[in-house]
Structures are given as structure tokens and as C-alpha cells.
VOPA-744195 format. One record per residue (C-alpha): residue number from 1; x negated, y negated, z negated. Coordinates in Angstrom, 3 decimals. Layout:
<pts>
<pt NUM,<X,Y,Z>>
...
</pts>
This chain:
<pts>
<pt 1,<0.000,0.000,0.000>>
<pt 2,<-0.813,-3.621,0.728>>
<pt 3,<-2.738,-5.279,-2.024>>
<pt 4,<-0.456,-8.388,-2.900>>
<pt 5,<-3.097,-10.481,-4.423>>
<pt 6,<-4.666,-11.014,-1.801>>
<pt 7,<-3.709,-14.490,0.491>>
<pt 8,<-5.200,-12.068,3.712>>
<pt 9,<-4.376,-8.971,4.836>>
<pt 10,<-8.080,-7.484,5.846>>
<pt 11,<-8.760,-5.049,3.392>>
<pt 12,<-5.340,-3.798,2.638>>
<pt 13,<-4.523,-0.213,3.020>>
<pt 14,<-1.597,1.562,4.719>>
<pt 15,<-0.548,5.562,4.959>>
<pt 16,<0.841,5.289,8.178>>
<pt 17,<1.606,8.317,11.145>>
<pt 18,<-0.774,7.668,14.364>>
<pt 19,<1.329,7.050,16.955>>
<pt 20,<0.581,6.957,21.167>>
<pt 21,<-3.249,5.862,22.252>>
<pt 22,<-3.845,2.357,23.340>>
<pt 23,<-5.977,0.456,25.903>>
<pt 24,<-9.018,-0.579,24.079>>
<pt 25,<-9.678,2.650,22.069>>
<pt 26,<-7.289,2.857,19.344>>
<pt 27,<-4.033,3.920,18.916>>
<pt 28,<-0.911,2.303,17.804>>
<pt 29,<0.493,2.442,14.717>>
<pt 30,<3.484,0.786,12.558>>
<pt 31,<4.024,0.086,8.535>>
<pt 32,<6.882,1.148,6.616>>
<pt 33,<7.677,-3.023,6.836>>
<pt 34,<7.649,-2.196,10.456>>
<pt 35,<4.360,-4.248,10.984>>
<pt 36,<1.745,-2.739,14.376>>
<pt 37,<-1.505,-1.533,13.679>>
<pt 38,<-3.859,-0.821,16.182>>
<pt 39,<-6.302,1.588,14.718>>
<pt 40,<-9.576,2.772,15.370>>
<pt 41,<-10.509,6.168,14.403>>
<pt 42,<-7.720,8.038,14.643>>
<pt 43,<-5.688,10.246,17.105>>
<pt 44,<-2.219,10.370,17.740>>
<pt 45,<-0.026,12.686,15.636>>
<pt 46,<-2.178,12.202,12.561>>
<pt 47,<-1.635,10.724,9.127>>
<pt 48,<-3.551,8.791,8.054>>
<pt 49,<-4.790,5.827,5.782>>
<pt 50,<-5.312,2.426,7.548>>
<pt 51,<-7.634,-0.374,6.095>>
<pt 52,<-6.898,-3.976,8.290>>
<pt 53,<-10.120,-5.069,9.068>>
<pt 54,<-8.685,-7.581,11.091>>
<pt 55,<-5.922,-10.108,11.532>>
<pt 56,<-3.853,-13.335,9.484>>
<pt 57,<-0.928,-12.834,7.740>>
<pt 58,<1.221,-13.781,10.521>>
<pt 59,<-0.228,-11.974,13.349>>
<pt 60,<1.803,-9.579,15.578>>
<pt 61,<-0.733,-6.946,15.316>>
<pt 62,<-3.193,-6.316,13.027>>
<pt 63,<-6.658,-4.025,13.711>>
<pt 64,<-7.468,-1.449,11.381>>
<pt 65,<-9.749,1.682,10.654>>
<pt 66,<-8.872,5.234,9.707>>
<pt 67,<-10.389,6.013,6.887>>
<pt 68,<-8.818,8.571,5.216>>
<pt 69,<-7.487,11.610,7.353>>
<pt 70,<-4.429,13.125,5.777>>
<pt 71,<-3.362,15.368,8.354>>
<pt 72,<-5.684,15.626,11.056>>
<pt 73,<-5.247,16.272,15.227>>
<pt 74,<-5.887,19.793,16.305>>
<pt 75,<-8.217,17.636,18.559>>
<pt 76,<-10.317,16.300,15.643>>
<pt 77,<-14.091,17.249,15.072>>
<pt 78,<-16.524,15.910,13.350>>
<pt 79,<-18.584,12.895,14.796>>
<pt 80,<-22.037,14.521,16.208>>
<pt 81,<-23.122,10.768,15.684>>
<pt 82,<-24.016,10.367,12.096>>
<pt 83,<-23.730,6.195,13.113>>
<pt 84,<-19.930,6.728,14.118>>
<pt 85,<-17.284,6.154,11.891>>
<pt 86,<-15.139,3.039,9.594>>
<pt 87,<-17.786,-0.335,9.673>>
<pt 88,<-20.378,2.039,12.040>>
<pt 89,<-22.018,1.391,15.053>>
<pt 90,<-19.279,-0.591,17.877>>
<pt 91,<-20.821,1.592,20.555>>
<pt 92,<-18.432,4.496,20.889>>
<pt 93,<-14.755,4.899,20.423>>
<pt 94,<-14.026,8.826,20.569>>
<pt 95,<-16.894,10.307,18.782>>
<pt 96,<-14.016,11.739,16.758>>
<pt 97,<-12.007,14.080,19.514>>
<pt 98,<-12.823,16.780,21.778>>
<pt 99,<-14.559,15.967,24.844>>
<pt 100,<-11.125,17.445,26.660>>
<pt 101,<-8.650,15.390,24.443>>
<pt 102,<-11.148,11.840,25.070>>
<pt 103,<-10.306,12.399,29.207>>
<pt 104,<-6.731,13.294,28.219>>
<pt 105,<-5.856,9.824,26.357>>
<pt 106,<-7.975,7.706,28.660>>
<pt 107,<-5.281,9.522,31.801>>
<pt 108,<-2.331,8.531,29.189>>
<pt 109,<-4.107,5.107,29.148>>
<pt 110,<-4.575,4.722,32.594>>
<pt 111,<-0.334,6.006,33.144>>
<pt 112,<0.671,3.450,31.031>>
<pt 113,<-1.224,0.627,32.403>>
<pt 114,<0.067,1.429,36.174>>
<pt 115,<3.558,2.086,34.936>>
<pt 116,<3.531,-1.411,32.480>>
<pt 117,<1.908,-3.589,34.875>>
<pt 118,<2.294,-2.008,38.719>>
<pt 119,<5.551,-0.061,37.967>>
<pt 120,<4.129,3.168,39.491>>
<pt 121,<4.458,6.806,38.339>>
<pt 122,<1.098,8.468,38.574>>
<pt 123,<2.572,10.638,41.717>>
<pt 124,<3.424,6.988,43.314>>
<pt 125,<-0.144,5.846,43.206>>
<pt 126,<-1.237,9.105,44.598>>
<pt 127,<-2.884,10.497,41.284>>
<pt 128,<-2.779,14.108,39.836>>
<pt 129,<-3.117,13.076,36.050>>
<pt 130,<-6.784,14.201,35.816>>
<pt 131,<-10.032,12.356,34.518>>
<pt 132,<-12.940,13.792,36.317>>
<pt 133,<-15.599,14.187,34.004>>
<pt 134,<-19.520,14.052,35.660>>
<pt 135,<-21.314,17.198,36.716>>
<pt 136,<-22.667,18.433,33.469>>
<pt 137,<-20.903,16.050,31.368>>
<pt 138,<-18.021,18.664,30.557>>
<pt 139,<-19.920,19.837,27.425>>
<pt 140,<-18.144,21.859,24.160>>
<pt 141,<-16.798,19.703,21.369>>
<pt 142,<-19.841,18.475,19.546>>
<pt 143,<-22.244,17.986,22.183>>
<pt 144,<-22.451,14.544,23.872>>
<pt 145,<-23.806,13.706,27.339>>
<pt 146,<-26.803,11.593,27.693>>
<pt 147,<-25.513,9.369,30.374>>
<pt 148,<-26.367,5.356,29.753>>
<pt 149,<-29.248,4.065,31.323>>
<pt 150,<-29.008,0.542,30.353>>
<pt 151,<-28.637,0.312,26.662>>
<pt 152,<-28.990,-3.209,24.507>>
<pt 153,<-30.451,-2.751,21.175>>
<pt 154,<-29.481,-5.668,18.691>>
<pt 155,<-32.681,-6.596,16.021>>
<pt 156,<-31.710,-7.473,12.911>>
<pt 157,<-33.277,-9.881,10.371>>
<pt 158,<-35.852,-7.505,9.378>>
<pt 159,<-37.004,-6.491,12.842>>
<pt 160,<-34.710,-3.033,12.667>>
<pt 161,<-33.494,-1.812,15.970>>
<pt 162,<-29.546,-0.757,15.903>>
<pt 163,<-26.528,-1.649,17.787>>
<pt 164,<-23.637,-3.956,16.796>>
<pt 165,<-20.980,-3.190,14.741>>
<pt 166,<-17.311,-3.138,16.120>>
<pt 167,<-16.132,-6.717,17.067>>
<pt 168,<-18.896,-8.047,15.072>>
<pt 169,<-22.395,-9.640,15.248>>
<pt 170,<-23.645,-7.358,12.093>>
<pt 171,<-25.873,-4.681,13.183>>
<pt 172,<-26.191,-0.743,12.657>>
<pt 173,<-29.664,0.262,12.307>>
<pt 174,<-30.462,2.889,14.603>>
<pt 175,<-33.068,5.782,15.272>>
<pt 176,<-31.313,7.695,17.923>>
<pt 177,<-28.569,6.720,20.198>>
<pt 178,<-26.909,9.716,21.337>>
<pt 179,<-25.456,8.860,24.557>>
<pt 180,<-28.749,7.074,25.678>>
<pt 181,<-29.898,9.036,29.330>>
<pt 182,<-33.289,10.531,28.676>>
<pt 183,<-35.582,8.266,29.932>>
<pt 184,<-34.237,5.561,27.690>>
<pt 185,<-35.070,7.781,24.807>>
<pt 186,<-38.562,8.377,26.011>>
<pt 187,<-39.196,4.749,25.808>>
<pt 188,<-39.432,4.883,21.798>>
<pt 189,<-37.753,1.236,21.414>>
<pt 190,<-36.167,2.930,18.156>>
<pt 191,<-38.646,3.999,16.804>>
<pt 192,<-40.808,0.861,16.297>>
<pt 193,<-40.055,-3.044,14.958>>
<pt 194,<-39.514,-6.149,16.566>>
<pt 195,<-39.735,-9.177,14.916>>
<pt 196,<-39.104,-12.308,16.075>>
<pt 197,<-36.339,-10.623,19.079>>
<pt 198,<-33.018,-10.696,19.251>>
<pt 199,<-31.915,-8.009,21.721>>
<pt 200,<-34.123,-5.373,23.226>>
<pt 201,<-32.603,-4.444,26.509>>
<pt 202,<-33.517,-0.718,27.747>>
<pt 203,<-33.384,0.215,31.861>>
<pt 204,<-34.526,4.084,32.753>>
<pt 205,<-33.814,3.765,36.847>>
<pt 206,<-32.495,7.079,37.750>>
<pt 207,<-33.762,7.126,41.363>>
<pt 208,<-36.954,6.549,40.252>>
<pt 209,<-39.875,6.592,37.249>>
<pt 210,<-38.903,2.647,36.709>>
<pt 211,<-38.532,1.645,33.594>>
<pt 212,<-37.845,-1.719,32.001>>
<pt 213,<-37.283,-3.743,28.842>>
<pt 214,<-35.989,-6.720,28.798>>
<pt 215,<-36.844,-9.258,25.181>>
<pt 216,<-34.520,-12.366,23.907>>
<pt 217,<-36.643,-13.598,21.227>>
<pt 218,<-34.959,-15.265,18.382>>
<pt 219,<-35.133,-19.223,18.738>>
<pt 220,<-38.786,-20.121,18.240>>
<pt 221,<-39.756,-16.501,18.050>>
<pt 222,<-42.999,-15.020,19.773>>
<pt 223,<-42.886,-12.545,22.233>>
<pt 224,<-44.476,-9.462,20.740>>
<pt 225,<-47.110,-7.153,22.555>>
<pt 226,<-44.983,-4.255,23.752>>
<pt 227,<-46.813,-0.757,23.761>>
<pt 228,<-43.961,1.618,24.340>>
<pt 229,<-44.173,5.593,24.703>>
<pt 230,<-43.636,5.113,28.573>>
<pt 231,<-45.538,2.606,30.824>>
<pt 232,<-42.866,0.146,31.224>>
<pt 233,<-42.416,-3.602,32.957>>
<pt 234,<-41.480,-6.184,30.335>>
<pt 235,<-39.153,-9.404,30.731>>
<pt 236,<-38.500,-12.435,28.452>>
<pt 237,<-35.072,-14.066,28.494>>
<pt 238,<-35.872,-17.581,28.582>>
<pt 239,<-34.530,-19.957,25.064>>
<pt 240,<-34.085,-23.067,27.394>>
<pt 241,<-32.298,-22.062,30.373>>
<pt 242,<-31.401,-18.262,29.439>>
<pt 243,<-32.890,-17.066,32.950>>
<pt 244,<-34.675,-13.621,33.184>>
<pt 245,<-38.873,-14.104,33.609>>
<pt 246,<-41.206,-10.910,34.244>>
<pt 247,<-44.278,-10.966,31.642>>
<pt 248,<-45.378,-8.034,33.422>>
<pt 249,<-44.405,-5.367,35.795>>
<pt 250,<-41.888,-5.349,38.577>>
<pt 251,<-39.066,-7.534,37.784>>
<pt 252,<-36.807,-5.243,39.633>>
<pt 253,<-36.344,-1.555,39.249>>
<pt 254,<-35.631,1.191,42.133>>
<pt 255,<-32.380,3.364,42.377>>
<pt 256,<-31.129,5.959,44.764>>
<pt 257,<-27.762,6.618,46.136>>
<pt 258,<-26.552,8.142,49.406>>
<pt 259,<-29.919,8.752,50.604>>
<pt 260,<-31.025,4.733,50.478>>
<pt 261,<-33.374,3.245,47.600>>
<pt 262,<-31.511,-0.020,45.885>>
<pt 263,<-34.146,-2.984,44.474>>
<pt 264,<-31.682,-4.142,41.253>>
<pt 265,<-33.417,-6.690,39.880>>
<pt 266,<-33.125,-8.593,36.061>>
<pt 267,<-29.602,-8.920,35.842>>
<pt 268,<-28.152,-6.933,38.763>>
<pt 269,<-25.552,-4.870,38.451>>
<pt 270,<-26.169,-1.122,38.448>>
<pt 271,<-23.935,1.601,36.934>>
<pt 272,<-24.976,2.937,34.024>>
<pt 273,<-23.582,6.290,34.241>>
<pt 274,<-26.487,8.675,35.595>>
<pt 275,<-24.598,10.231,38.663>>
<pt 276,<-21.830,7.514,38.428>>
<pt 277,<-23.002,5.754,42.176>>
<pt 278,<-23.137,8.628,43.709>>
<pt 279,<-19.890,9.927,42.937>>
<pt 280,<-18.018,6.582,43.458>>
<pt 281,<-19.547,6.404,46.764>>
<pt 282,<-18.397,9.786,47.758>>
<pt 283,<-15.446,8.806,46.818>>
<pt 284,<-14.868,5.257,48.289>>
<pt 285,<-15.425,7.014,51.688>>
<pt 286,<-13.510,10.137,51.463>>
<pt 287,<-11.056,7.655,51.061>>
<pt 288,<-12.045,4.932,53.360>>
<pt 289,<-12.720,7.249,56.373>>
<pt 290,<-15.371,4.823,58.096>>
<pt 291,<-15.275,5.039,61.785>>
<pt 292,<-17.967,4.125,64.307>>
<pt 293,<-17.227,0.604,65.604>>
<pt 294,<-15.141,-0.068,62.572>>
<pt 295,<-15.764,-3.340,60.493>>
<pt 296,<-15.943,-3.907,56.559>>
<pt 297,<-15.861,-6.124,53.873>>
<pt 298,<-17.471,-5.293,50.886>>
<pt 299,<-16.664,-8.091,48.233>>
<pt 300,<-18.344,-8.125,44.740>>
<pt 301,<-20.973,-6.182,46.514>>
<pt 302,<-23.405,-6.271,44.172>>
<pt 303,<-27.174,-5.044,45.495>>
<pt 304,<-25.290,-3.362,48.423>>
<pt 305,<-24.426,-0.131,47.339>>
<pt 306,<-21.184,0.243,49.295>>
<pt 307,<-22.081,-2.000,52.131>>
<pt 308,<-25.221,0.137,52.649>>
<pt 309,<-22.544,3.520,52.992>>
<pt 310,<-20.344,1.677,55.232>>
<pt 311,<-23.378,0.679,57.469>>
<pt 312,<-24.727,3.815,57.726>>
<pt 313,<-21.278,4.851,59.137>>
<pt 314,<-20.115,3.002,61.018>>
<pt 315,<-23.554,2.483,63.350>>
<pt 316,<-24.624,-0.021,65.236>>
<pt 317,<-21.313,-1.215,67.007>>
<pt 318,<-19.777,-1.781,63.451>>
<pt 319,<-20.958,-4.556,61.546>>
<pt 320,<-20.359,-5.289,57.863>>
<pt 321,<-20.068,-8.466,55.293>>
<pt 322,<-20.939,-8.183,52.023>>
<pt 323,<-19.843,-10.746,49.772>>
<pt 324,<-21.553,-11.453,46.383>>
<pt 325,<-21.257,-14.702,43.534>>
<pt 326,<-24.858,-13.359,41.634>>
<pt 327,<-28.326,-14.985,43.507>>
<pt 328,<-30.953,-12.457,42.563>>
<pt 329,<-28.213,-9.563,43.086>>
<pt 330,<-27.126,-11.092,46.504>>
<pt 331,<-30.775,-11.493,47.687>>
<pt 332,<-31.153,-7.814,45.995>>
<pt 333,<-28.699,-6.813,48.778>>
<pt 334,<-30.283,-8.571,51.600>>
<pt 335,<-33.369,-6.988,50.925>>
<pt 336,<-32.096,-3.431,50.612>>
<pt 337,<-30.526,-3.903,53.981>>
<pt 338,<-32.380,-5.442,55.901>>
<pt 339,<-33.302,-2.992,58.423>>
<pt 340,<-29.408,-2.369,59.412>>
<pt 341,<-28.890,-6.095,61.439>>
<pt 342,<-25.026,-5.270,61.198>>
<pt 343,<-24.905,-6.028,58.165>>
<pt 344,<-24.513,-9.712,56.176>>
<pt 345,<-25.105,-11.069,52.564>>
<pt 346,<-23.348,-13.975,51.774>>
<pt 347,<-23.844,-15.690,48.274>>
<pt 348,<-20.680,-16.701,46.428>>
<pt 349,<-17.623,-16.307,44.733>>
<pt 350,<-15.579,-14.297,46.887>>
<pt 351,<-12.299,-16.675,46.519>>
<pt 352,<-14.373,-19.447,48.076>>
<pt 353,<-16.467,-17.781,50.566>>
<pt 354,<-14.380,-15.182,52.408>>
<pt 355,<-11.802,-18.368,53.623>>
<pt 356,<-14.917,-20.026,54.886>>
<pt 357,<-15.936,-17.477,57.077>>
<pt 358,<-12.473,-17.613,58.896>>
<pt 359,<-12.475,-13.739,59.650>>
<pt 360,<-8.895,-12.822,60.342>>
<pt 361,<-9.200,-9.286,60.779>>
<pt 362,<-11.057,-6.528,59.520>>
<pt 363,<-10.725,-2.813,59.567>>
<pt 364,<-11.635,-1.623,56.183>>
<pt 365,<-12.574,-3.754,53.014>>
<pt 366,<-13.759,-2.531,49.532>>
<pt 367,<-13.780,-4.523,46.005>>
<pt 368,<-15.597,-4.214,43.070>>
<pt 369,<-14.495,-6.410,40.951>>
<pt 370,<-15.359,-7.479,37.370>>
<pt 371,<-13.282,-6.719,34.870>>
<pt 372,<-10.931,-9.138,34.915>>
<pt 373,<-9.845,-7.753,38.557>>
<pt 374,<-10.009,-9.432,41.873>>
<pt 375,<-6.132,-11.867,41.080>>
<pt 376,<-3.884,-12.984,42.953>>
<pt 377,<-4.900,-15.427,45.077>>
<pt 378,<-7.256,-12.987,46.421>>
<pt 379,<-5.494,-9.999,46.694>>
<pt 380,<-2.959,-12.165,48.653>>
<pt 381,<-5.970,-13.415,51.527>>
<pt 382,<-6.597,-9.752,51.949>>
<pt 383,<-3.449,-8.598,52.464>>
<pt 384,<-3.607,-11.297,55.592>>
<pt 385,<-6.560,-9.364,57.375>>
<pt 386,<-4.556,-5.833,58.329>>
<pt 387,<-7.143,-3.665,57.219>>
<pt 388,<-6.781,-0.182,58.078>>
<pt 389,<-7.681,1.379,54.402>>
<pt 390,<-8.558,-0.896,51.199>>
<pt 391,<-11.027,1.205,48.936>>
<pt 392,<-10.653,-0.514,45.004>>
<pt 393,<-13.181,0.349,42.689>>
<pt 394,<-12.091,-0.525,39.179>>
<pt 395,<-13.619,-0.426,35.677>>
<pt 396,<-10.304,-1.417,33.710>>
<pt 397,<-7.431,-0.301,34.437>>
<pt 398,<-5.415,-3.013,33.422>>
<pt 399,<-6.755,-5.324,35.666>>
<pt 400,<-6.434,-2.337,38.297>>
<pt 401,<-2.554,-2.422,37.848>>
<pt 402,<-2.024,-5.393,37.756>>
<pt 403,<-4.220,-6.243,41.720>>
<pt 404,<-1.878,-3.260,42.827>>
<pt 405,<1.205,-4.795,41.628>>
<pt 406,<-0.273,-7.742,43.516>>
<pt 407,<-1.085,-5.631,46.724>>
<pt 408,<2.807,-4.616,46.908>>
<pt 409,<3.731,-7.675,47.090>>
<pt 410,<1.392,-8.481,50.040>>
<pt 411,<2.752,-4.739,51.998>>
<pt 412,<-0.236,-2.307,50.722>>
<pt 413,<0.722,0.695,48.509>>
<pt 414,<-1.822,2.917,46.784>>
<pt 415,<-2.073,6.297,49.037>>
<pt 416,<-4.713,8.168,46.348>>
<pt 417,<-6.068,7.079,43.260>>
<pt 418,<-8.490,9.180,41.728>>
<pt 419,<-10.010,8.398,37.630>>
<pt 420,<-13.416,9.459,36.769>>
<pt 421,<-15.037,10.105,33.241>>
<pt 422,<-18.168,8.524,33.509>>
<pt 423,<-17.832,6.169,29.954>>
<pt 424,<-18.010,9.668,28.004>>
<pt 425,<-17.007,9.397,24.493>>
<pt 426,<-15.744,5.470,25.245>>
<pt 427,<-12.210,4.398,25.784>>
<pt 428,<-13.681,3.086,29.389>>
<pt 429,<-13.057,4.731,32.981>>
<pt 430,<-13.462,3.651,36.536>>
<pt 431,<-10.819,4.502,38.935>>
<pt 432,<-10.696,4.370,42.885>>
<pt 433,<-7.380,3.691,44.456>>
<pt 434,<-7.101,3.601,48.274>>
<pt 435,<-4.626,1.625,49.467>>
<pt 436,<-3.049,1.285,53.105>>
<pt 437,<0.099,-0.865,55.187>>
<pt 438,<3.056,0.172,53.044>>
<pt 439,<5.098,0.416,56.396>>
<pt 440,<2.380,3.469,57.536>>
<pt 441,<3.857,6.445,58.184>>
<pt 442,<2.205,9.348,56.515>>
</pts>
């Protein structure tokens, strides 16, 4: 029961029953005075007690934390992270459930997002219902995948390595992350201090032996000597202007996908999932179906990942525009690409540059966008071009449903939508919808 002494709610405690998962990994719960928790921690079905650890007395939802389990979820186990858990490290949402049960919510997630905001039935955007884990990632319950490549370390005040807490600045002292890939563990960032630095950014390329830390020192602090485990480049993240500068080594490091080498340089966006670009490029063109001749946009492009597929697809009598708001990652792009002339890089914010380039047609586009989605406005201008198939790639799937509903109203319906695991033991996913004309017969 609530303590009534106290003017706030944090800290109060509630036996409540779990009810359905939420967006954002918790679950939803309500009071006996029918106020909604959303708490972290738990699994639907369960009893449990709730401490608020967030929200004002008049708020319509408050957060909270399991931490007492009363009845548990057949789905329960026991977090194989001894940092997960009530006021633990922020880092991972479903240490707590079965590796099975964690794809199993994030579908239910992913159903109630398109149904909320799109008004689609999974068979209406051309989904089966399953989360495809990675190859090798479908592991028993109490083994976790070491998948992230890219991992921030926070410093505290005593020069501690961890990771931050749950919606918090506070830091989790660390000596092992489990879901960091291999050849950020081989590094050894854990296991030594660094004063003076605020974050300690961690980069094991996957396509090649690269590796790459990346310092923010703490305002007036010294850049350290780094002697890792690993020969390693080294950046600074600049106090004045907050831009990335090599101290030595490349300032770029090399990845594969679809047979091509990628230059992603400080700052460039790279998934972090080891096999997640190849799979999401398999799958952006199973679903595309690039023909010879055929040409593409591919906005948010990043350091031309899909661009580069498309290219190599549709040959020489195709061309392709890549569209991208990042400088180093759009000259990233032009650089991996340069030996297909077909293919463009233009720097900017896709809203602004695509009407300046006064194309009017295209035959296939694919988007990538951040996670607030792509929006309206340009949803709407692609709608305008009568492309043959849209491919969008999507890490939330809020925003997701909400560009489709957006896409209906412009004639394009989803035709398949496919969700893929490759956040394991996060509440995150990236989907792939294709879309095409809604006025297409099948």
C-alpha cells in the first residue's frame, strides 16, 4: 500500500496483477484506486509488488519496478546478468524471460502498435506473427547472445566503468557486459580506470579486425594514454564544439555486407547487431525485387548500405540516389561507392532535398528512418513518385505504424512485413514492411 506520508508517490509500493506488455519494455499495470503503472521487471500474468520510481501525484501513469514476485510467469528465469534487476544497469529490459517469451511480447508489441496507430491486423500488413531471431541467437533460457558491437560505457566519479541506470544519469559499475559481441570484450575497457572521461565508446567492426574507442573527457579533463588488450584507434570528443577528432588510428572503421566493404566513420551509423546488415539487406530485396534498368531512392541512406545492394542490381542502365542529412556519413557513402557512377550522394535532410531534385518518378525507393519515422509530409511526396515497391526499414514500431497509416492515405498498402530479433534481451526490434499501389492487383 501507498505510504500516505509522503507528499510524492516514488517510493510507494503496490501488490498489483501484471497485466498486457507495453511499448518501451514494461508492462501495464493498474491499482486497486484504479491508478496505471507501467512496470519494469515483470511479465504479464504475474503478481507482483510495484515500487513507483517515477511520476507526481497527478500523473496519468506512473513508472514502477517489480520487486517482489508473488506469483511468477511460467516464462520467468533468473537474470544470467548479475547487473539486471530493480535500480540495475538501464541496458536491458528482458533479462528476466525466456529468450522465446522476449520475441513473443515484442510480436504482441509490434500487433498493437499497427492495430492502435495504422488500424491493421497483422494478416493486413502481410505479417505471420513471428520475430525472427539471428542465426545463433536462438539460445536456451539463460544464455544470452553476444551481439552489440558498439557499446557506450558511462565513467563514474571515481574512474569506474559501468553503464547507466534506467532513465537516469547514475551509473552501474560494470566488469562484464553480457550482450557485448566478442571483440568488444577483447578490448578490456572494463577492466581498467579512466579518470578524467566521461563516456568510453567501444566499436569491434564485424567485417573486419577494426577496432575503435571513442573518449569524452569530463570538462577540463585530460585525455588518458589508452593501452587496451587489442591494438585499437582512439578518438577524443571535442569539449568546445562536441565534434569527433582521431588521436590516433583510422578515424573510420571497415564493415562488410553483401559482398562490399563500408568505411563508417566517427559517428556513422552502423547496426549494431552482428549479422543484423546482412539480414536486413536480404530482406529489403527479397522484397524490393530490383530489376535491371530500374531506379531507386534510398533516403536516410546512411554510409550506403542499401544503395550499394540496389546498385549492384540493377547495373549500369539503373541509376540510384541516395539521400543522407549526416556529412561524414554522406561522404562515408560517396566513398564506398564510388566505383558504381550510377549512383549519387546527396547531403541533407531528406524533406528538403528530395523536392529540390524535382524527380517525379522513380521505380523503387527505400527509407531508413530514425526513430521518430520518416512523417507525414514525407510519406505524402513519396506517395507522388509511383514507385513500383517501397522497402521501409524501421527500428520502432510506433513510428512504423504510424508512416503506414500515412502511406494509406497516399494509396500504398503494406504487401509483407516481416520483424526481426536482432535487440536480443531489449524491448527493441526492426521490422521491414514492403509496401506497393493499393489499387495493384495481386
Amino acid at each position: 500500500m501507498p505510504t500516505e506520508s509522503n507528499a510524492s508517490p516514488v517510493g510507494d509500493e503496490y501488490e498489483v496483477e501484471v497485466g498486457p506488455v507495453a511499448h518501451g519494455g514494461h508492462c501495464v499495470a493498474r491499482t486497486e484506486e484504479g491508478r496505471v503503472l507501467f512496470v519494469r521487471h515483470a511479465l504479464p500474468g504475474e503478481r507482483v509488488v510495484a515500487r513507483i520510481t517515477e511520476g507526481a501525484e497527478d500523473a496519468r501513469f506512473l513508472r514502477a519496478d517489480a520487486v517482489k514476485i508473488l506469483t511468477p510467469s511460467k516464462d520467468r528465469v533468473d537474470a544470467p546478468c548479475p547487473y539486471a534487476g530493480p535500480g540495475r544497469c538501464g541496458g536491458c529490459d528482458w533479462q528476466h524471460a525466456k529468450p522465446g517469451a522476449q520475441r513473443r511480447l515484442k510480436g504482441e508489441v509490434v500487433a498493437e502498435q499497427l492495430k492502435r496507430l495504422a488500424g491493421l491486423t497483422p494478416e493486413q500488413a502481410g505479417w505471420d506473427g513471428t520475430v525472427v531471431p539471428a542465426p545463433g541467437d536462438k539460445l536456451p533460457a539463460g544464455e544470452v547472445p553476444a551481439w552489440r558491437t558498439r557499446v557506450q560505457y558511462a565513467i563514474d566519479a571515481e574512474g569506474r566503468v559501468g553503464l547507466r541506470k534506467h532513465r537516469s544519469h547514475d551509473v552501474e559499475p560494470v566488469d562484464r557486459c553480457l550482450i557485448a559481441a566478442p571483440g568488444v570484450e577483447e578490448l578490456g575497457v572494463e577492466r581498467r580506470q579512466w579518470p578524467d572521461i566521461a563516456t568510453v565508446e567501444a566499436i569491434a567492426a564485424t567485417g573486419s579486425a577494426d577496432r575503435q574507442v571513442v573518449l569524452t573527457p569530463r570538462p577540463g579533463g585530460r585525455l588518458p594514454l589508452v593501452e587496451l588488450d587489442k591494438p585499437v584507434s582512439v578518438l577524443r570528443v571535442e569539449e568546445r564544439d562536441g565534434g569527433v577528432h582521431r588521436v590516433h588510428g583510422r578515424d573510420f572503421v571497415r564493415e562488410r555486407a553483401d559482398g562490399r566493404t563500408y568505411r563508417v566513420g566517427a559517428g556513422g551509423f552502423w547496426q549494431v547487431h552482428t549479422q543484423a546488415p546482412a539480414m536486413l539487406v536480404e530482406a529489403v530485396m527479397q522484397g524490393l525485387l530490383p530489376r535491371k534498368g530500374d531506379t531507386a531512392l534510398d533516403l536516410y541512406c546512411g554510409v550506403g548500405l542499401f544503395a550499394g545492394a540496389i546498385a549492384e542490381r540493377v547495373g549500369d542502365s539503373g541509376a540510384v540516389l541516395g539521400i543522407e542529412s549526416g556529412k561524414r556519413a554522406a561522404e562515408d557513402a560517396a566513398h564506398n561507392l564510388r566505383g558504381m557512377p550510377r549512383v549519387r550522394i546527396e547531403h541533407g535532410k531528406v524533406d528538403q532535398v528530395l523536392p529540390r531534385t524535382r524527380i517525379t518518378e522513380t521505380d523503387l525507393i527505400v527509407l531508413d528512418p530514425p526513430r521518430a519515422g520518416a512523417g507525414r509530409k514525407t510519406v505524402t511526396h513519396l506517395t507522388t513518385l509511383g514507385a513500383r515497391r517501397i522497402a521501409y526499414v524501421a527500428c520502432d514500431p510506433a513510428a512504423l505504424a504510424r508512416d503506414l497509416a500515412y502511406f494509406r492515405e497516399g494509396g500504398y498498402r503494406p504487401r509483407m512485413l516481416r520483424v526481426f530479433d536482432l535487440f536480443p534481451m531489449t524491448h527493441h526490434v526492426e521490422c521491414v514492411a514492403i509496401l506497393e499501389p493499393a489499387d495493384k492487383r495481386s
